[in-house]
PALUMLUM-393227 format. One record per residue (C-alpha): residue in three letters; x, y, z. Coordinates in steps of 0.001 Angstrom, whole numbers. Example, Ala and Ser with C-alpha at 12.3 -4.5 7.8 and 13.67 -1.06 7.14 Angstrom:
2
residu=Ala, X=12300, Y=-4500, Z=7800
residu=Ser, X=13670, Y=-1060, Z=7140
This chain:
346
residu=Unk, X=-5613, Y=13721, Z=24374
residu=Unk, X=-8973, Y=12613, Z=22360
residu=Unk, X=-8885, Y=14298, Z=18546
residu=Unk, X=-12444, Y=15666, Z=17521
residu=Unk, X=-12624, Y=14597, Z=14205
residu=Unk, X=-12156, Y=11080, Z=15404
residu=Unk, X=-16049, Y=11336, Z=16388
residu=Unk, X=-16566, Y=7852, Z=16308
residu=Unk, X=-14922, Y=7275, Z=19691
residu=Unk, X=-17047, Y=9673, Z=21347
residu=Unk, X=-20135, Y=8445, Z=19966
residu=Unk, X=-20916, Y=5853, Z=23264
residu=Unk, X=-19155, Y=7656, Z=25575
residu=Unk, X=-22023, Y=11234, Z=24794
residu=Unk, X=-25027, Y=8587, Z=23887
residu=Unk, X=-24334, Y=7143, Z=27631
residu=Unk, X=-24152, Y=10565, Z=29170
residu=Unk, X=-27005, Y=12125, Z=27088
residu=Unk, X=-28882, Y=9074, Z=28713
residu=Unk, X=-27791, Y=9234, Z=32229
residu=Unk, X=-28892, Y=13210, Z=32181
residu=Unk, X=-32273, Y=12950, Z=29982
residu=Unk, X=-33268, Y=9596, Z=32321
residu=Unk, X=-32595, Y=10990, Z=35807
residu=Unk, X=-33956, Y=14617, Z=35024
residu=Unk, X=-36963, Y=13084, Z=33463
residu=Unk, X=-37578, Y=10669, Z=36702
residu=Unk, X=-37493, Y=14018, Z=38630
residu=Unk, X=-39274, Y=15724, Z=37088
residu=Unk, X=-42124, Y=13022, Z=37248
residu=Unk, X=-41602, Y=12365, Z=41138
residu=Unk, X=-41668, Y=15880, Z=41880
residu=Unk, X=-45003, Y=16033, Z=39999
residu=Unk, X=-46541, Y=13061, Z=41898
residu=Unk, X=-45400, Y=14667, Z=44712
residu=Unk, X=-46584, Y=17863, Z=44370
residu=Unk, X=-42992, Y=19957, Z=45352
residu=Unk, X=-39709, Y=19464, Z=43771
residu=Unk, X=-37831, Y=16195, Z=45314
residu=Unk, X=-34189, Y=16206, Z=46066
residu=Unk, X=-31435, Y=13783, Z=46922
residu=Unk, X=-33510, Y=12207, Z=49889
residu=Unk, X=-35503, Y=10674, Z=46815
residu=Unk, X=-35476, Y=7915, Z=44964
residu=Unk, X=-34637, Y=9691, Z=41865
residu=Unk, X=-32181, Y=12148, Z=43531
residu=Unk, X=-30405, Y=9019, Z=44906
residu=Unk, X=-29909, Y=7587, Z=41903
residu=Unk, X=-28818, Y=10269, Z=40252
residu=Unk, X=-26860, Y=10921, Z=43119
residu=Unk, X=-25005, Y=7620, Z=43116
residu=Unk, X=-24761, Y=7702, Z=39489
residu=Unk, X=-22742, Y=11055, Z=39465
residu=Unk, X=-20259, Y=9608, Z=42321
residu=Unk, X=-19395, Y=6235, Z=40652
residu=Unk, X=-18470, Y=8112, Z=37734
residu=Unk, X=-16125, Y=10731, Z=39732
residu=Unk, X=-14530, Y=7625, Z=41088
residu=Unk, X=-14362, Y=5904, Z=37789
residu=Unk, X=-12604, Y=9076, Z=36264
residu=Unk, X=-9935, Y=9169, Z=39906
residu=Unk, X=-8936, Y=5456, Z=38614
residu=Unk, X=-7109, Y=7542, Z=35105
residu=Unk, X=-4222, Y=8179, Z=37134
residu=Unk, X=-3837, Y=4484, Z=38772
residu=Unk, X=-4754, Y=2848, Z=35105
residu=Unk, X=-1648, Y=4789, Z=33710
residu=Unk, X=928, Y=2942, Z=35817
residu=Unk, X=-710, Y=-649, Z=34837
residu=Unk, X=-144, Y=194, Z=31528
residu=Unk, X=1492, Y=-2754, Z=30852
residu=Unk, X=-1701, Y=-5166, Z=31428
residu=Unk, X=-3861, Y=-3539, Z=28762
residu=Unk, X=-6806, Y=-3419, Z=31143
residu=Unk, X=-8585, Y=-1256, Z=27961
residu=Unk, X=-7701, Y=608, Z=24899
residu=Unk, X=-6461, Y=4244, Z=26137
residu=Unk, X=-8614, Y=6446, Z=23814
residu=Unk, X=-12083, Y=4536, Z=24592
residu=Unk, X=-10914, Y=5316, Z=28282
residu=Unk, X=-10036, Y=8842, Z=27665
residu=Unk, X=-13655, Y=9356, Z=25460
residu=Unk, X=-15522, Y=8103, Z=28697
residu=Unk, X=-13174, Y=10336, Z=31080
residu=Unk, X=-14430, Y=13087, Z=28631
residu=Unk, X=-17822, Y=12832, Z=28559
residu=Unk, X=-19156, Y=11292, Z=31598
residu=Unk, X=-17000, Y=13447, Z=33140
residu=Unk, X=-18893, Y=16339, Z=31788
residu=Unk, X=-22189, Y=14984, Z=32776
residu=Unk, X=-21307, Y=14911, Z=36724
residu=Unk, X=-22291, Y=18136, Z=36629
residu=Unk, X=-26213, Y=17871, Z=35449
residu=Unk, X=-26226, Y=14673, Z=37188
residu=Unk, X=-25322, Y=16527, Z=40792
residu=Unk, X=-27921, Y=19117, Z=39813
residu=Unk, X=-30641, Y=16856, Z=39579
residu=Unk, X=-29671, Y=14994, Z=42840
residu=Unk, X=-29910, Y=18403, Z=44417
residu=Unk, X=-32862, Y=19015, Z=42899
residu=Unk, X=-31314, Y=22254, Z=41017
residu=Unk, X=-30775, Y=24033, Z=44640
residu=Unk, X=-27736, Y=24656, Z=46637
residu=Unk, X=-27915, Y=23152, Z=50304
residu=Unk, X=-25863, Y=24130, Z=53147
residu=Unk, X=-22398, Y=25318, Z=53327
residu=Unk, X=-20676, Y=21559, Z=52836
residu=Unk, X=-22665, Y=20817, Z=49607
residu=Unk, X=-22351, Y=23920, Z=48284
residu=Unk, X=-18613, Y=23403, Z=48345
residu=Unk, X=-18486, Y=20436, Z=47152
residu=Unk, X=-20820, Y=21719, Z=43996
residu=Unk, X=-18601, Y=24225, Z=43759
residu=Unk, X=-15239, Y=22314, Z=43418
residu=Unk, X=-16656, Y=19749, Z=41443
residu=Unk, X=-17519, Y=22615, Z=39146
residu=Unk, X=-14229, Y=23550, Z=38887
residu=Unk, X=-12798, Y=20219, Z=38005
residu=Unk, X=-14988, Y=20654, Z=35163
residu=Unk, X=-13751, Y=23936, Z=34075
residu=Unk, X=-10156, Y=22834, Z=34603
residu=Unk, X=-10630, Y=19440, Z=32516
residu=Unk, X=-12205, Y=21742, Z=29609
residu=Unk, X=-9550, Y=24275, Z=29484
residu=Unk, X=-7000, Y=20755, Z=29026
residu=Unk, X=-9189, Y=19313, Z=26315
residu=Unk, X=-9147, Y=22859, Z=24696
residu=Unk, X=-5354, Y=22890, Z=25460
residu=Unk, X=-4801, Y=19393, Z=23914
residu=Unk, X=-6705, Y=20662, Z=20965
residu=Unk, X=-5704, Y=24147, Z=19734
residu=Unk, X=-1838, Y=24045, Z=21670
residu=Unk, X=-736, Y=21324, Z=19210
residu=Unk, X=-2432, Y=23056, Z=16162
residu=Unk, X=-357, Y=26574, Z=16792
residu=Unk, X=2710, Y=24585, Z=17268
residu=Unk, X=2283, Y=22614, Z=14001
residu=Unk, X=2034, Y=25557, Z=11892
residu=Unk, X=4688, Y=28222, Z=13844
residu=Unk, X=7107, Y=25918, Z=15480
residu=Unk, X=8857, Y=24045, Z=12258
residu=Unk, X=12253, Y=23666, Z=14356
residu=Unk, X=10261, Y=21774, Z=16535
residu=Unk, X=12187, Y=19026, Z=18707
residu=Unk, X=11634, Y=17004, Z=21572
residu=Unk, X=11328, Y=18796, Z=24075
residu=Unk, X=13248, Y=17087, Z=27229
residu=Unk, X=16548, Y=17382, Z=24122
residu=Unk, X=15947, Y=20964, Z=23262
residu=Unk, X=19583, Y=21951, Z=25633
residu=Unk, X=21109, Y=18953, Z=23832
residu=Unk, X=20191, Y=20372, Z=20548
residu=Unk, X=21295, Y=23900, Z=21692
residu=Unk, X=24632, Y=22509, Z=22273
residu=Unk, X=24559, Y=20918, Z=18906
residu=Unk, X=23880, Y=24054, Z=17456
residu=Unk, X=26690, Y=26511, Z=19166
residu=Unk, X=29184, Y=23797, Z=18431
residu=Unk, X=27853, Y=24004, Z=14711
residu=Unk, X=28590, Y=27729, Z=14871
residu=Unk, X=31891, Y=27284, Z=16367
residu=Unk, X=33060, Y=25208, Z=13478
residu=Unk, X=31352, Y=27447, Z=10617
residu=Unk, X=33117, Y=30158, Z=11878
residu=Unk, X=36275, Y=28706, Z=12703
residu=Unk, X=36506, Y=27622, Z=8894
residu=Unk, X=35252, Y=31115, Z=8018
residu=Unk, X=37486, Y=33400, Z=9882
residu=Unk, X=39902, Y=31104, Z=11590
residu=Unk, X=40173, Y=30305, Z=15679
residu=Unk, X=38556, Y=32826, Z=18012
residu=Unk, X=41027, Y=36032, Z=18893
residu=Unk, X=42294, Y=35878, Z=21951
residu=Unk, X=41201, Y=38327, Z=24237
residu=Unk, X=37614, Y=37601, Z=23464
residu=Unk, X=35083, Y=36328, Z=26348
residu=Unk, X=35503, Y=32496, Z=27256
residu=Unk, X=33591, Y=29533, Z=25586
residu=Unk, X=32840, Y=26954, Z=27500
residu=Unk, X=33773, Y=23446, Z=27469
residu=Unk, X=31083, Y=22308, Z=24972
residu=Unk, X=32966, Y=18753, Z=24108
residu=Unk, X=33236, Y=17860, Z=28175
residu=Unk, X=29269, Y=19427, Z=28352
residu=Unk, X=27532, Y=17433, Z=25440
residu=Unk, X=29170, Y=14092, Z=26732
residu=Unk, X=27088, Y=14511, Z=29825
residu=Unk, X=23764, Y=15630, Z=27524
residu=Unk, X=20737, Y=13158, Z=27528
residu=Unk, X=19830, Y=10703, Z=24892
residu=Unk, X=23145, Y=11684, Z=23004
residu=Unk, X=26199, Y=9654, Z=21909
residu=Unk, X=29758, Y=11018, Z=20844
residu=Unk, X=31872, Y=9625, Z=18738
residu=Unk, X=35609, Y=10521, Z=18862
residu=Unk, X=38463, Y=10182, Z=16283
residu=Unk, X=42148, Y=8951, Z=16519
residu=Unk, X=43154, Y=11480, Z=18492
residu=Unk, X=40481, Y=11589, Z=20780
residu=Unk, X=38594, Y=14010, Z=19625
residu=Unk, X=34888, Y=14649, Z=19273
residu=Unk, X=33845, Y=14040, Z=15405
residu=Unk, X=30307, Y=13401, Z=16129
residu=Unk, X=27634, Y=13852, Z=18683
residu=Unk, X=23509, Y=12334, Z=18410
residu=Unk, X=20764, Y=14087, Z=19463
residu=Unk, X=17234, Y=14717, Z=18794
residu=Unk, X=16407, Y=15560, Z=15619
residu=Unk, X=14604, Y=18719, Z=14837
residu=Unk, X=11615, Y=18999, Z=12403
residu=Unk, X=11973, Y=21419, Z=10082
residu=Unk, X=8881, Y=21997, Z=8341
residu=Unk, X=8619, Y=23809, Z=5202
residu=Unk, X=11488, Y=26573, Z=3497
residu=Unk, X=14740, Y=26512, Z=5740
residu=Unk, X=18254, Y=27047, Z=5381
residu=Unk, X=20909, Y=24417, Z=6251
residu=Unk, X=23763, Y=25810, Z=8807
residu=Unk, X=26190, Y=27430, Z=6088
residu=Unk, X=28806, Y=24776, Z=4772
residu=Unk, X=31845, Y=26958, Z=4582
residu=Unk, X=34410, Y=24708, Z=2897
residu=Unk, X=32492, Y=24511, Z=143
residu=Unk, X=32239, Y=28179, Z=-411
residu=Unk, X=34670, Y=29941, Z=-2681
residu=Unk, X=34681, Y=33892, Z=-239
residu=Unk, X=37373, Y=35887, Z=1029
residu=Unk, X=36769, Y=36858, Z=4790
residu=Unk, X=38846, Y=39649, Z=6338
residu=Unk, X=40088, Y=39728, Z=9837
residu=Unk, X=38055, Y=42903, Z=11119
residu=Unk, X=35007, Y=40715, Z=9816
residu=Unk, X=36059, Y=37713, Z=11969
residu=Unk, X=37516, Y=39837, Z=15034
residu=Unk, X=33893, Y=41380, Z=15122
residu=Unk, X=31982, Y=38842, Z=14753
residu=Unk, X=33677, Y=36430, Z=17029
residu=Unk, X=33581, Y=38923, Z=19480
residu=Unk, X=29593, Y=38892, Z=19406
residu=Unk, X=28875, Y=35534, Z=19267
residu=Unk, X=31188, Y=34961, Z=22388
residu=Unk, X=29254, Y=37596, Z=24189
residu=Unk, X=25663, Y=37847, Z=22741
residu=Unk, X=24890, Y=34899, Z=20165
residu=Unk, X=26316, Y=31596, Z=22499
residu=Unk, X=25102, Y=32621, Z=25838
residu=Unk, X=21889, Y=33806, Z=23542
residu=Unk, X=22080, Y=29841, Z=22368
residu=Unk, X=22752, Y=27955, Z=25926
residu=Unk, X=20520, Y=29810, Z=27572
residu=Unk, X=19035, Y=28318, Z=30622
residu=Unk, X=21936, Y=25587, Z=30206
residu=Unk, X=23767, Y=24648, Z=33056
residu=Unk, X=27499, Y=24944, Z=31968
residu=Unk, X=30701, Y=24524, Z=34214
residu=Unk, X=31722, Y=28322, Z=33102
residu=Unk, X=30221, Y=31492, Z=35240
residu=Unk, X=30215, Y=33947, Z=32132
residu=Unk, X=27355, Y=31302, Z=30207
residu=Unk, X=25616, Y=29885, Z=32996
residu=Unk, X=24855, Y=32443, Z=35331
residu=Unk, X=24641, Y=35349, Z=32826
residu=Unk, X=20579, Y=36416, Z=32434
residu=Unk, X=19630, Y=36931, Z=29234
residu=Unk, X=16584, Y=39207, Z=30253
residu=Unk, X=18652, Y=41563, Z=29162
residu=Unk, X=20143, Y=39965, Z=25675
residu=Unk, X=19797, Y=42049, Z=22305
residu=Unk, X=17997, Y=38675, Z=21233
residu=Unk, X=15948, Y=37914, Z=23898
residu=Unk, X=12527, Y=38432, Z=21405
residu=Unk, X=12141, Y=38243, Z=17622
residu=Unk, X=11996, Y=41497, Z=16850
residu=Unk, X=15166, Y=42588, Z=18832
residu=Unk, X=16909, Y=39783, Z=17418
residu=Unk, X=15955, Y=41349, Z=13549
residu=Unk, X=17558, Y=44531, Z=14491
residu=Unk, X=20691, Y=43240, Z=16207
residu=Unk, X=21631, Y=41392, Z=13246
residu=Unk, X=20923, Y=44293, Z=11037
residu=Unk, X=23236, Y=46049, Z=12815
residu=Unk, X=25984, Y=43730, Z=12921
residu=Unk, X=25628, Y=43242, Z=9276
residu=Unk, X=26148, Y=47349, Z=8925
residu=Unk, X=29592, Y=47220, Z=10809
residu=Unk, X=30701, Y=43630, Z=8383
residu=Unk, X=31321, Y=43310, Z=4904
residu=Unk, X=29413, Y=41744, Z=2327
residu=Unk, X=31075, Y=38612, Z=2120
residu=Unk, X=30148, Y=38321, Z=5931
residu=Unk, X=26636, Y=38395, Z=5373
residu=Unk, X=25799, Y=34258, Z=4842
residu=Unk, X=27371, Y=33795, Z=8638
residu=Unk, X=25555, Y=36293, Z=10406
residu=Unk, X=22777, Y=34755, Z=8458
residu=Unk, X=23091, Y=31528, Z=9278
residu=Unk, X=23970, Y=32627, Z=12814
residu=Unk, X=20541, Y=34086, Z=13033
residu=Unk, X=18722, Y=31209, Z=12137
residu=Unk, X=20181, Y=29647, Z=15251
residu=Unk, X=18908, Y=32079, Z=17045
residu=Unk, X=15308, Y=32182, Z=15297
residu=Unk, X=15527, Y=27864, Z=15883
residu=Unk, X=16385, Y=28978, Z=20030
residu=Unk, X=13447, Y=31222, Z=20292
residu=Unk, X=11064, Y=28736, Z=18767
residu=Unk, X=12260, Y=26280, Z=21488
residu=Unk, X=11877, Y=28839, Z=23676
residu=Unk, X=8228, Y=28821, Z=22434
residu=Unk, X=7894, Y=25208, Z=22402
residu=Unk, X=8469, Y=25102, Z=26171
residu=Unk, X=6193, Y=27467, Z=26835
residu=Unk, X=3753, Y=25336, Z=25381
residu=Unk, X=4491, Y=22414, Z=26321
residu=Unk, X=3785, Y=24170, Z=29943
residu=Unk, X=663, Y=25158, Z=28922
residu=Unk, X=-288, Y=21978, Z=27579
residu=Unk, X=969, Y=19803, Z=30427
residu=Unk, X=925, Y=22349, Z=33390
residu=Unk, X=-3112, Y=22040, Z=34191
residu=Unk, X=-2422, Y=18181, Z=34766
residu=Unk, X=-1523, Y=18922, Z=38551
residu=Unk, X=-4021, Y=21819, Z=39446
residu=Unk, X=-7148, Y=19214, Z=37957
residu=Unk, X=-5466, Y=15937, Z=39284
residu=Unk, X=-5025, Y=17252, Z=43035
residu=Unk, X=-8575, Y=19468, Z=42911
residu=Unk, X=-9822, Y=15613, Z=41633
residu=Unk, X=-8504, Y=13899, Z=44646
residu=Unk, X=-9625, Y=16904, Z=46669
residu=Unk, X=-13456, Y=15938, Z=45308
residu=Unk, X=-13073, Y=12822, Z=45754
residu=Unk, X=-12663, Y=12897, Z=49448
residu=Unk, X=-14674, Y=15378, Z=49901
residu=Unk, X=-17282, Y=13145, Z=48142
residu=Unk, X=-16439, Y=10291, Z=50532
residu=Unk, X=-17473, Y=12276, Z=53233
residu=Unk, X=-20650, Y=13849, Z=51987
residu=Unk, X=-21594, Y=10026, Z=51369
residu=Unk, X=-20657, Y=9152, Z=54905
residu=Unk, X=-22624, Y=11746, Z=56282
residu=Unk, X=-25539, Y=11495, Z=54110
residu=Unk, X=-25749, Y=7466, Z=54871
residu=Unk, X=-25475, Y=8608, Z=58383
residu=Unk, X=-28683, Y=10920, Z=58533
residu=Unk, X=-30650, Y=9512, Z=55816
């Protein structure tokens, strides 16, 4: 969406609509003058104004048609947008003045009212676009895109698996069942795997995050000199297999029931604050020399909320799009047929 410090673009687009409203209102407020009462869209004036207000709704419904003829460059995007903005806005003054500042009967006054609302609806986007990219900029810095966040989740418990399979040797048996993360990330989007000798995954490509300012890598065991021991590994394999990698797939869908099914309403990390205190507990019942796993461990799960976050912005930000596109089409026939009608009786 259109960035308000670049003003420049908006310049025409509000001169054009100052215009439109300061004209028309002017010209009624003259003809009502001459003619002693206050005129309304029978008028000359109100007409124009009228007609002015429609061919703009109509030039705003042709957005959504321009974006699939992309390709033919028909005009530059953000001159397109700044118009959609603000002659958009001035629809509403511009209706106003073609009613002559009155509500009719039941039909117009519905149609006021629901083109009112498209207004409303297209201001809380702009506002959206505007302050929803802002608050992600400065609390999101494991930001990634957002149709690869599962792809990166997978990433990331694989990641884990291998820090602490150097750090405290294979998983125990007895423990709850991982799933099949090297059959799962072959399938993920936009990634690529690359596979050894033997066959086995070495490598796998996915979105990168961006991690803004002071963060830790994942912890690079082999080149740390520490002595784990195996109540340390038994204890902390057993909660990552139960609470930190379902914790880390969540929402994925995985071929095994214990991951994929499991809610994690109920999770000891399902908010920031819970997630704090978990760890500080599990760091009570480990060792010292434990302490740089569980911390790296909870930076995954600090990176998983934030994409947590991230989607619920990115519904935020994208989720008005249908409501004000289908109440626009709504208008716009609605529109059609107060202009039948009105050609009909005037």
């Amino acid at each position: 969406m259109l960035l308000v410090r670049k003003i420049r673009i908006h310049v025409g687009p509000i001169l054009l609509a100052v215009i439109l409203i300061v004209g028309t209102a002017a010209w009624q407020r003259w003809a009502s003058r001459s003619f002693g009462a206050n005129v309304s869209g029978s008028s000359l004036p109100g007409l124009v104004a009228g007609s002015i207000a429609a061919a703009i709704i109509f030039f705003e419904l042709l957005l959504w048609p321009r974006k699939r003829l992309r390709r033919f460059k028909l005009f530059p995007t953000k001159f397109w947008l700044s118009a959609h903005l603000w002659l958009g806005l001035a629809t509403g003054p511009l209706a106003l003045i073609h009613s002559g500042y009155r509500f009719g009967g039941t039909f117009s006054t519905a149609l006021m009212c629901l083109l009112f609302f498209v207004l409303a609806s297209g201001i809380y986007g702009w506002m959206m676009q505007i302050v929803i990219p802002k608050w992600m900029l400065g609390n999101l810095p494991f930001e990634t895109i957002g149709s690869q966040i599962d792809d990166v989740s997978i990433q990331n418990a694989l990641d884990a698996r291998r820090m602490l399979t150097v750090a405290f040797g294979p998983k125990p048996s007895g423990l709850t069942k991982l799933a099949n993360l090297d059959e799962i990330s072959a399938k993920m989007r936009g990634s690529s795997m690359v596979r050894d000798q033997d066959g086995r995954v070495s490598q796998i490509v996915v979105g990168a995050i961006q991690r803004r300012g002071d963060s830790r890598s994942l912890l690079e065991m082999e080149n740390v000199e520490m002595e784990f021991n195996s109540l340390d590994g038994k204890e902390v394999w057993r909660q990552y297999a139960s609470v930190v990698e379902p914790f880390l797939l969540r929402g994925i869908p995985l071929s095994m029931e214990n991951t994929s099914a499991r809610s994690n309403r109920l999770s000891p990390l399902r908010t920031p604050l819970k997630t704090d205190d978990w760890f500080g507990l599990l760091r009570e019942s480990c060792s010292l020399n434990a302490v740089p796993v569980l911390e790296s461990l909870k930076e995954l799960c600090e990176q998983r909320h934030q994409f947590n976050a991230q989607r619920r912005a990115n519904a935020f930000l994208h989720g008005w799009i249908a409501i004000h596109a289908g109440v626009s089409v709504m208008l716009g026939i609605l529109l059609l047929t107060h202009i039948v009608l009105a050609l009909k009786y005037l």
